[in-house]
C-alpha positions in Angstrom: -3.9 -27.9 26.9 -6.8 -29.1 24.8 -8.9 -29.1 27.8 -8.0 -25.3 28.5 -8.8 -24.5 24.6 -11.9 -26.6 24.9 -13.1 -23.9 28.0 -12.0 -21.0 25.6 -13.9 -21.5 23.2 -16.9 -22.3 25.6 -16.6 -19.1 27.2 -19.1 -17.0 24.7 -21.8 -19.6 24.8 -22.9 -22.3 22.1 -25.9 -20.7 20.4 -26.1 -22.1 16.5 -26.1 -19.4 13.9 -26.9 -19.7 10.2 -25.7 -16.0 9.6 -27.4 -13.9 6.6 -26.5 -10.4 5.4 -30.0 -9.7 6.8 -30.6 -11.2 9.7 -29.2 -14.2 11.8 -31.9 -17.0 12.7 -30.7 -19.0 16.0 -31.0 -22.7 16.2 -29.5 -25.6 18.6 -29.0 -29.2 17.8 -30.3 -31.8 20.1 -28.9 -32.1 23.3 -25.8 -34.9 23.4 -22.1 -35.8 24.9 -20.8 -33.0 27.6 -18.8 -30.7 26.3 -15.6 -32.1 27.1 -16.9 -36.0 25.9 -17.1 -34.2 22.6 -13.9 -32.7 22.4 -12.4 -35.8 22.9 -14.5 -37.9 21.1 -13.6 -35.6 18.4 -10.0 -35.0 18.6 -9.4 -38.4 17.8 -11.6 -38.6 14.4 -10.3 -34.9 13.9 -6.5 -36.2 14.2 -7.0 -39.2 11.7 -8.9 -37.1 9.2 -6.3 -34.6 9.2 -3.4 -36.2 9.1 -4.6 -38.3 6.2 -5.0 -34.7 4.4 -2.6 -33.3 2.2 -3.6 -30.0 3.5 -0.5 -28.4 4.8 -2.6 -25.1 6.5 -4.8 -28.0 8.0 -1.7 -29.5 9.2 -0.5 -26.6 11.1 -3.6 -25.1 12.3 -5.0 -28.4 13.8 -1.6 -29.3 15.7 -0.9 -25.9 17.3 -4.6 -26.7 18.5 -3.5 -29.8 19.5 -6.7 -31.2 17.0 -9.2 -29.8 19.2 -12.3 -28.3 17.2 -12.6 -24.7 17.2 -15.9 -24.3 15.1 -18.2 -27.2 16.1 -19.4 -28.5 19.2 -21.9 -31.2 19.9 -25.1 -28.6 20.5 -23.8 -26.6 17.2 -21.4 -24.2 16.7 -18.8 -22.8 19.1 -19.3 -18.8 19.4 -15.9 -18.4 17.5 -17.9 -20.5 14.5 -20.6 -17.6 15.2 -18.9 -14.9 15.2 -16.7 -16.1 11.9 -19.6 -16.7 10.0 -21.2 -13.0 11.3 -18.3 -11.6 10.3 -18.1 -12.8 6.7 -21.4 -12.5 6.4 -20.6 -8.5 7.2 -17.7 -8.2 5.2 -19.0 -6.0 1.9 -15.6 -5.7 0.4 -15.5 -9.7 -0.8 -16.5 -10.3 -4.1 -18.5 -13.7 -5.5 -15.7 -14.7 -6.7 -13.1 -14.9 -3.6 -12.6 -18.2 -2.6 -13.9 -17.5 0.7 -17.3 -16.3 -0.4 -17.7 -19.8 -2.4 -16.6 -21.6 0.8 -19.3 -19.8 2.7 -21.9 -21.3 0.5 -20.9 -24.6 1.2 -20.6 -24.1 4.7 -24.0 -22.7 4.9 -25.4 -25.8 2.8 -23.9 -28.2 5.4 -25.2 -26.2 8.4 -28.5 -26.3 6.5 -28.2 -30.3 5.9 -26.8 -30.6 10.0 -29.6 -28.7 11.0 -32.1 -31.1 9.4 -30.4 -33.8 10.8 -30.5 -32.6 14.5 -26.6 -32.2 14.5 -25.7 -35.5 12.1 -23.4 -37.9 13.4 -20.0 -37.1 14.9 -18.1 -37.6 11.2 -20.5 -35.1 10.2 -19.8 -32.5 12.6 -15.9 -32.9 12.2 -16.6 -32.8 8.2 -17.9 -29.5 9.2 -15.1 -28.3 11.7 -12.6 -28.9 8.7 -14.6 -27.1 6.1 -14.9 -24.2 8.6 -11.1 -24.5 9.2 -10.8 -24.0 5.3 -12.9 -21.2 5.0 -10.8 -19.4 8.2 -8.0 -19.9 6.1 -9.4 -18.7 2.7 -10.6 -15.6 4.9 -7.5 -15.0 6.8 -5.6 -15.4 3.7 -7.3 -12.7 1.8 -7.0 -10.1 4.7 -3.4 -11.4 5.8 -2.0 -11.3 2.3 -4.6 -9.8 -0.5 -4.8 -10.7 -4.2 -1.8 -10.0 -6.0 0.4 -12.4 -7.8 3.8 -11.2 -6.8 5.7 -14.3 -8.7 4.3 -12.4 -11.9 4.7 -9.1 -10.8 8.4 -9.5 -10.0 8.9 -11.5 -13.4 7.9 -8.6 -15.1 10.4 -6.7 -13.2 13.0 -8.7 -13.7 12.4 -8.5 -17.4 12.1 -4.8 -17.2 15.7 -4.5 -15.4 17.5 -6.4 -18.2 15.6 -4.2 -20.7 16.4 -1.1 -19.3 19.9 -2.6 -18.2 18.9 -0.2 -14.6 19.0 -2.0 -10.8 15.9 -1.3 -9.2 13.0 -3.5 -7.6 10.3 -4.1 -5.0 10.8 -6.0 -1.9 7.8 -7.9 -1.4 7.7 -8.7 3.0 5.6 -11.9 4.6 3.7 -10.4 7.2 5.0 -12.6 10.9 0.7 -12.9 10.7 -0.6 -16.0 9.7 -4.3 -17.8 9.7 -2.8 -20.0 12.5 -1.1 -17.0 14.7 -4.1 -14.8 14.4 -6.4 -17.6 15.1 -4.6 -18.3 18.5 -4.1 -14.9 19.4 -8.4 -15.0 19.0 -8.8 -18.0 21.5 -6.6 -16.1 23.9 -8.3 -13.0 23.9 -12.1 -14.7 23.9 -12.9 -12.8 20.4 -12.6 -13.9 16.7 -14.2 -10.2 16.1 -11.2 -8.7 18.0 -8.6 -11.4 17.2 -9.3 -11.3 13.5 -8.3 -7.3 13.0 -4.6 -8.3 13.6 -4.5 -9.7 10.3 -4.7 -6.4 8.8 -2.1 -3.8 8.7 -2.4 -0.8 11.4 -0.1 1.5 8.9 -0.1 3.6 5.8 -3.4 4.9 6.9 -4.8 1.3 5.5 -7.9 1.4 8.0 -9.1 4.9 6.2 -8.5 3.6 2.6 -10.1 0.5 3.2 -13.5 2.6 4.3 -13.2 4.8 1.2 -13.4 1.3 -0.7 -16.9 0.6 1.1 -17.8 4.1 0.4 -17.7 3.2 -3.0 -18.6 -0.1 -3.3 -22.0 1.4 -2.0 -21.6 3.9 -4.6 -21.3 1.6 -7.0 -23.8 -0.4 -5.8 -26.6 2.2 -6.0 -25.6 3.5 -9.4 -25.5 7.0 -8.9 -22.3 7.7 -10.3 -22.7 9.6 -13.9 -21.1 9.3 -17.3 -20.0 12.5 -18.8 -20.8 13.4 -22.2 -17.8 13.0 -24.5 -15.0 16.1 -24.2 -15.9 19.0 -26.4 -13.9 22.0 -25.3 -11.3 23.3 -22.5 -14.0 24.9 -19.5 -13.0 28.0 -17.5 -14.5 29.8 -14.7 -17.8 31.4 -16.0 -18.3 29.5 -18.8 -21.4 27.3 -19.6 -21.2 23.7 -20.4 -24.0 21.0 -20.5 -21.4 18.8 -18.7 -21.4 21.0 -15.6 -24.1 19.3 -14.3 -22.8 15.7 -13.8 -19.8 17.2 -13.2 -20.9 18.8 -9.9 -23.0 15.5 -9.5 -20.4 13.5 -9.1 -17.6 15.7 -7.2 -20.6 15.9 -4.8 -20.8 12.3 -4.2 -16.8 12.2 -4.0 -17.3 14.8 -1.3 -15.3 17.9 -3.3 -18.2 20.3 -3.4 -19.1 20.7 0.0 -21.9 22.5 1.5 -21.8 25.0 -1.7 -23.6 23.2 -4.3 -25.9 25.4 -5.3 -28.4 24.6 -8.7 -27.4 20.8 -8.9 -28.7 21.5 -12.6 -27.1 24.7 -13.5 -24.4 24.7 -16.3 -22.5 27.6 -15.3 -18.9 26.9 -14.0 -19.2 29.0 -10.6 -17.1 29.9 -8.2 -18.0 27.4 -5.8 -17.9 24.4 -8.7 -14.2 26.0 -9.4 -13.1 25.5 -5.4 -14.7 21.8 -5.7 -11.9 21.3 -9.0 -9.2 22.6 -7.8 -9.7 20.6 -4.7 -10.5 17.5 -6.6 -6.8 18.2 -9.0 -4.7 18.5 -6.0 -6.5 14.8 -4.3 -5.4 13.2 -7.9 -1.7 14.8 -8.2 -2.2 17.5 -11.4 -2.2 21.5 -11.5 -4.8 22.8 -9.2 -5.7 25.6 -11.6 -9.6 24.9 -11.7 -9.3 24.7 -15.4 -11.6 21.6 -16.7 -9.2 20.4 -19.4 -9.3 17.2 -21.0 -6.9 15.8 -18.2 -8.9 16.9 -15.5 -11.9 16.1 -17.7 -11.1 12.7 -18.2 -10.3 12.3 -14.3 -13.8 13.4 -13.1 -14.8 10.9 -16.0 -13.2 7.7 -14.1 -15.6 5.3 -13.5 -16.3 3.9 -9.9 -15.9 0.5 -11.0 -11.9 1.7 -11.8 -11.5 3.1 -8.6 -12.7 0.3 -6.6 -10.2 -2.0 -8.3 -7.6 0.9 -7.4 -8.2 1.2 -3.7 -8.6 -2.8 -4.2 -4.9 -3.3 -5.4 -3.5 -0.4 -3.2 -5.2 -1.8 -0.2 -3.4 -5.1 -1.1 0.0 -3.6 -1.4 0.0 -2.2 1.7 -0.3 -5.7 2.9 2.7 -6.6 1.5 4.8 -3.6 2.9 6.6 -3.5 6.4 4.2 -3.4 8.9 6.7 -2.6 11.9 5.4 0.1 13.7 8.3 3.0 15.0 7.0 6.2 16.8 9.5 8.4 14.4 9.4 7.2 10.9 9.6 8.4 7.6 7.0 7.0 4.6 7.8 8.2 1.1 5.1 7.7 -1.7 6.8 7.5 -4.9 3.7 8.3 -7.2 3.1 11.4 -4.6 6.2 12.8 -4.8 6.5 13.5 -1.5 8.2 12.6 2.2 6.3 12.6 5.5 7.9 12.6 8.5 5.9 11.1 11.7 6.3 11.3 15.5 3.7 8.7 16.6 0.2 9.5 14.7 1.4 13.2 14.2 2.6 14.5 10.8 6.3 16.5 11.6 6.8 17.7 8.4 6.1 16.8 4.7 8.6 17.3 1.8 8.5 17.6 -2.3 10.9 14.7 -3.3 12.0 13.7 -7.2 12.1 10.0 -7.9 13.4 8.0 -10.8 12.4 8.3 -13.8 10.5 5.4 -15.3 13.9 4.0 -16.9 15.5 4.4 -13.7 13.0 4.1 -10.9 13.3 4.2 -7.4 13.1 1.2 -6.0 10.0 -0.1 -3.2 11.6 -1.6 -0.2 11.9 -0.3 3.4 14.8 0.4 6.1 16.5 3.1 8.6 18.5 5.7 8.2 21.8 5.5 9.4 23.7 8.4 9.5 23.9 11.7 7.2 26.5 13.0 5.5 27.5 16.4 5.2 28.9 18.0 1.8 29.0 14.8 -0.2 31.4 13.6 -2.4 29.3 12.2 -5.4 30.6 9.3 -6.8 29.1 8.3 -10.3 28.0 4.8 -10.2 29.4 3.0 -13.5 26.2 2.3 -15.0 25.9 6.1 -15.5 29.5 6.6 -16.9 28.6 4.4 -19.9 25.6 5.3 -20.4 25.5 9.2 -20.6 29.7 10.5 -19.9 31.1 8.1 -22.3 30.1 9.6 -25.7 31.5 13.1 -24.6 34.6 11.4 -23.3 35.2 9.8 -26.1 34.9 13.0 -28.4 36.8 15.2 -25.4 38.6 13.7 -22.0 38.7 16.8 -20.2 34.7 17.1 -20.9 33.6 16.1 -17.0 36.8 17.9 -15.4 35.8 20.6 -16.6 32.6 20.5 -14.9 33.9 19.7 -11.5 34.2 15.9 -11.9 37.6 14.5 -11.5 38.8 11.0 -12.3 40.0 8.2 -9.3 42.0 5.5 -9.3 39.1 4.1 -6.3 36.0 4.8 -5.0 38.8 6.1 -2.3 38.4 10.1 -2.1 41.9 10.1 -1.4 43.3 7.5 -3.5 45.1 9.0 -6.7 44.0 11.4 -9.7 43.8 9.9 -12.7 44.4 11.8 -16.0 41.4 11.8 -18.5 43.8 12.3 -21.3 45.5 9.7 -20.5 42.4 7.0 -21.0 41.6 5.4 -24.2 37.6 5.9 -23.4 36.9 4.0 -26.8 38.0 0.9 -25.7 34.9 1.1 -23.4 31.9 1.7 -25.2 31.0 -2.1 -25.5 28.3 -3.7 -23.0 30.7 -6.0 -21.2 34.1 -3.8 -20.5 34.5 -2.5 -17.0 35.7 0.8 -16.6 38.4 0.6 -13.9 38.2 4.4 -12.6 36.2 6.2 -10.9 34.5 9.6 -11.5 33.7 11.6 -8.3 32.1 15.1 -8.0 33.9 17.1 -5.2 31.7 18.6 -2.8 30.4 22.3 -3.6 27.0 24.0 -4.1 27.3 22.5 -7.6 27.4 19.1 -6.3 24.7 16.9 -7.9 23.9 15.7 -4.4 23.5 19.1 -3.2 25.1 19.7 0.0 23.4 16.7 2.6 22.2 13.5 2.0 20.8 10.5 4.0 22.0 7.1 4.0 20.3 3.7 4.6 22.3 1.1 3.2 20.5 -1.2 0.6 21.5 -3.3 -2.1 20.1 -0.9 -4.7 22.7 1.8 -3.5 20.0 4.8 -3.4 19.6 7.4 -0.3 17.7 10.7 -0.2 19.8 13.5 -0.7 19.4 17.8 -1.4 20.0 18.7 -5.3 21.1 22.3 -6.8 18.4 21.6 -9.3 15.6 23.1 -7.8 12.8 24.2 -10.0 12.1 20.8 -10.1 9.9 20.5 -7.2 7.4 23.2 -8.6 6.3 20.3 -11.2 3.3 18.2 -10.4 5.1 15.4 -11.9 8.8 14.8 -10.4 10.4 11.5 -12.1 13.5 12.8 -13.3 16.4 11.2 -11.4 19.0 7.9 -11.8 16.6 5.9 -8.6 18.0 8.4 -6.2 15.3 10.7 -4.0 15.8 14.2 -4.3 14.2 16.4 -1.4 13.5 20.0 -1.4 14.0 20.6 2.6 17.0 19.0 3.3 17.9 21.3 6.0 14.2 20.7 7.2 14.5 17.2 7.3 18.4 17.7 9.2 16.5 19.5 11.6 13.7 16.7 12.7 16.3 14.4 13.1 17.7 16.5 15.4 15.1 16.0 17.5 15.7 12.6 17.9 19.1 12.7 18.0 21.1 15.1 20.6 24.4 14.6 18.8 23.3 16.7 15.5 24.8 20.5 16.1 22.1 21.8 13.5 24.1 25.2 14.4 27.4 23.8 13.5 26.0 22.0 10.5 24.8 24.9 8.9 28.0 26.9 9.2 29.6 23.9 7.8 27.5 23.9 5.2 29.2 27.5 4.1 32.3 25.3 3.0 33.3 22.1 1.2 34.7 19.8 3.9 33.0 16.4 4.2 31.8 15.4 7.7 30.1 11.9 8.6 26.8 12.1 11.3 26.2 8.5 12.8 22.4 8.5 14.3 21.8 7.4 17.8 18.2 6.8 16.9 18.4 5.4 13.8 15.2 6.8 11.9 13.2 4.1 9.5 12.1 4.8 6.2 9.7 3.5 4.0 9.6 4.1 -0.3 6.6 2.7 -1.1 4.6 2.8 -4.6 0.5 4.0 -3.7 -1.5 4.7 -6.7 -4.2 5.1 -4.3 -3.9 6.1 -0.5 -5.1 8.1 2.3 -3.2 11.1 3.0 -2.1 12.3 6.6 -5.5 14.8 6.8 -8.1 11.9 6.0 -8.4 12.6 2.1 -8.8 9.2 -0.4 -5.9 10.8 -3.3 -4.9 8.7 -6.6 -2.1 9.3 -8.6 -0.6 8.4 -12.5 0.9 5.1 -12.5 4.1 7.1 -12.7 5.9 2.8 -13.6 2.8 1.7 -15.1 3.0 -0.6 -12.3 -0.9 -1.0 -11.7 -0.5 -2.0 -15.7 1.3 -5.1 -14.4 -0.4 -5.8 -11.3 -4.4 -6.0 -12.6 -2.9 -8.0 -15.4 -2.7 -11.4 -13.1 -4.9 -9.8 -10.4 -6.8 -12.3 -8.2 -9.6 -10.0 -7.7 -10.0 -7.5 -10.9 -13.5 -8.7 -10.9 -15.8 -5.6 -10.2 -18.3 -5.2 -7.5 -21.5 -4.4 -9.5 -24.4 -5.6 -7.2 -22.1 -6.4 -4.7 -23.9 -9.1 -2.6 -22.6 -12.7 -1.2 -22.5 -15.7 -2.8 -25.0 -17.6 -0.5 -27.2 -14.9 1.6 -30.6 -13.0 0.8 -29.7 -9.3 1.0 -32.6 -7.1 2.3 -33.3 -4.7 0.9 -32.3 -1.3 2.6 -33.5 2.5 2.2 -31.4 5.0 0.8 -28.7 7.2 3.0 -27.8 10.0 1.5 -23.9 10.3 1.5 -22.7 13.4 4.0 -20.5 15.2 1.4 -18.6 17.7 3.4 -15.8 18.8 3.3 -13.1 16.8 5.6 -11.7 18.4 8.8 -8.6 18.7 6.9 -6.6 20.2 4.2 -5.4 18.3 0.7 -1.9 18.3 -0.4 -0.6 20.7 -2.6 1.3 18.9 -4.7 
């Protein structure tokens, strides 16, 4: 097995690289050992030195290899040490102070001080193959996992939940990638270029956000981005304002304006400069009314420093989310307020949704729906019963009954009605009694959960579901339920499963529907969803959107952030970075639409 990995790495030739952002210069060590004498000669001092580390990730990596080197070989370095090093070199989206970019300026020094020694001695070399092994890991690390301190992050949350005495959360999931599994899966297909892009996620459109970050790291980097003046006034279609013109700068750059520009330096609010607004409102979630208010103001105001560190974190979450690929799937953005549905790459349907409020949000996790329930009986969770019914029951019994909501002996439909009259409710109102009945809501167009919902079984007990309420869904901002999702096509979103699933009568479902009685709908394809939290993401038609941090949890996140530093002069650690003309950006318009919100 060593010998096979030995030939593998082989295969793409030996040349020695020291790599540059610039240019690579090419360079071989004196002639030595064959190239199998060398593997073995260097196995052995690699297994001793190794195994004497307290390196775990050294540990593993080196006896999956079965301690053969990957990086160094006796003429220089393998072309997997190449192509690493080219590929760092390349990688604009690492900042100084990533502990792979400090790595790299080690391993440069030592290829530097190799060089100069015509290869060094054996020791040397596998001094080398370990500190290359370290800055693999470093690398693989940062693509495979990102920079977020999750241990704080869910602290926080945990704190938050006894505050706000609500059950909610964000499941954090461990890739099945790791710097060791990636590595090998390079050595078998010949490639650390190829093999290396399975450390990154393929979903959530992370591919497209991840560009947008170049885009304005380069942005950045050239300084064009401009600084309104301070807010004076509200600014309406054909009005004048000396801000117009750095206005229309920068939507340019951000690729709102589009072919019509017209007089860069004009101050009139135009026509044209209206479209590029109310294009640029609906890519950050508020009113696209083309009015320049000090919202909207303050949005075109964000600086490109806080964007990068945006895309940065949201590029990092996405690491962190279920990367489980299913042709049909459902992804629900909680700061977008809204449900796509997916068949493969292709966008089935997309639906308004209401989430939690921030004192009850909806939780971040992932898993598939079910079955569906038709005419729901909604039964009010506890929590809810103390919090907002008791004070009215104490004062009147009958309060809730009233309204359609009857009193159980169990969560059993059918077990037996209890008499609110009959319950001391005062007895209650402190923190630590249980109430031992249950309130229910019978099923009716009144019902809170409308007259559908969807379940996926979770430990935080939500599931998407219709709602009488609404007028809801013509808000920009839709936070206003218990942690529950609230969708505005139910019958929409009935019908795509459909598709998928020959044993949903949407014909007999709607008639159904007409009436109260409660019917059960097991799936045959049981249809995965994903809530995730993006503050930052690329919708299904290309376009980079960001939204309010609806749980202020970007707040939390930057707070113990590994990589909050910004990108100013973006350039490695180690490397002279030539110097390169000026591209003008292509500002079009995408071949898309945006969201309405």
């Amino acid at each position: 097995m060593k010998r096979f990995i030995a030939i593998l790495l082989a295969i793409g030739g030996v040349m020695f690289v020291v790599p540059t952002l610039g240019a690579a210069q090419g360079h071989q060590w004196a002639s030595g050992k064959s190239g199998i004498d060398f593997v073995d000669d260097a196995s052995v001092v690699l297994e001793k030195k190794v195994k004497q580390s307290k390196e775990s990730a050294l540990q593993k990596l080196y006896t999956d290899l079965f301690y053969t080197p990957v990086w160094v070989e006796e003429k220089g370095l393998t072309h997997f040490g190449n192509e690493m090093l080219e590929v760092i070199a390349k990688d604009k989206t690492l900042l100084p102070s990533m502990k792979s970019s400090k790595l790299y300026a080690d391993v440069t020094e030592k290829l530097k001080t190799l060089e100069s020694k015509k290869g060094g001695s054996l020791e040397e070399k596998v001094d080398l193959e370990l500190e290359m092994s370290r800055l693999y890991k470093a690398y693989a690390d940062y693509l495979i996992y990102g920079g977020i301190n999750w241990k704080a992050f869910k602290a926080k949350l945990a704190s938050l939940k006894k505050a706000l005495e609500a059950d909610f959360g964000w499941v954090v999931y461990t890739p099945k990638q790791t710097a060791a599994s990636v590595l090998m899966d390079a050595i078998t297909v010949g490639s650390f270029k190829k093999g290396i892009k399975k450390a990154e996620p393929t979903r959530f459109n992370y591919a497209k956000l991840k560009k947008y970050l170049l885009k304005y790291i380069e942005m950045e980097k050239r300084g064009t981005w401009k600084t309104l003046p301070k807010f004076s006034k509200k600014i309406t279609a054909g009005k004048s304002d000396k801000a117009i013109p750095a206005i229309r700068h920068n939507l340019a750059l951000e690729g709102d304006l589009g072919a019509c520009r017209g007089e860069m330096n004009a101050t009139l609010y135009d026509d044209c400069l209206v479209k590029a607004v109310k294009r640029f409102q609906r890519r950050n979630g508020v009113k696209a009314d083309g009015v320049i208010g000090k919202g909207t103001y303050a949005l075109i105001n964000t600086s490109v420093s806080k964007k990068i560190r945006l895309i940065r974190m949201n590029l990092d979450r996405i690491k962190r989310f279920r990367r489980e690929a299913s042709p049909v799937r459902m992804e629900l953005n909680i700061p977008s307020f809204r449900l796509n549905i997916f068949d493969h790459k292709k966008l089935v349907d997309t639906i308004r949704v209401v989430t939690g409020k921030p004192n009850h949000p909806t939780p971040v996790f992932g898993n598939k729906v079910q079955y569906i329930v038709v005419n729901p009986w909604w039964k009010i969770p506890e929590s809810i019963v103390k919090k907002e019914m008791l004070r009215h029951l104490v004062k009147d019994p009958y309060y809730y009954e009233r309204r359609g909501k009857i009193l159980k002996a169990t969560w059993d439909e059918n077990s037996e009605r209890i008499d609110p009259g009959s319950v001391n409710w005062s007895q209650y109102r402190s923190k630590s009694a249980h109430i031992p009945y249950r309130f229910m809501q019978v099923p009716s167009r009144h019902n809170a959960l409308g007259k559908i919902k969807f379940i996926f079984p979770n430990q935080f007990s939500v599931y998407i579901h219709d709602t009488p309420s609404k007028k809801l869904f013509f808000r920009t901002q839709r936070a206003f339920s218990h942690g529950c999702m609230r969708i505005q096509k139910p019958r929409e979103l009935l019908k795509a499963f459909s598709l998928y699933n020959d044993n949903i009568d949407v014909e007999a479902i709607m008639k159904r529907l007409q009436g109260t009685e409660k019917k059960i709908i097991n799936l045959k394809h049981k249809v995965p969803v994903d809530i995730t939290y993006l503050t930052a993401f690329v919708d299904p038609y290309g376009n980079l959107n960001f939204r309010k941090d609806v749980y202020k949890y970007d707040k939390y996140t930057l707070k113990t952030y590994d990589y909050a530093v910004s990108s100013v002069a973006h350039k490695k650690a180690t490397s002279k970075v030539k110097k390169r003309g000026s591209k003008k950006d292509k500002n079009g318009y995408q071949i898309s639409e945006v969201y309405e919100n």
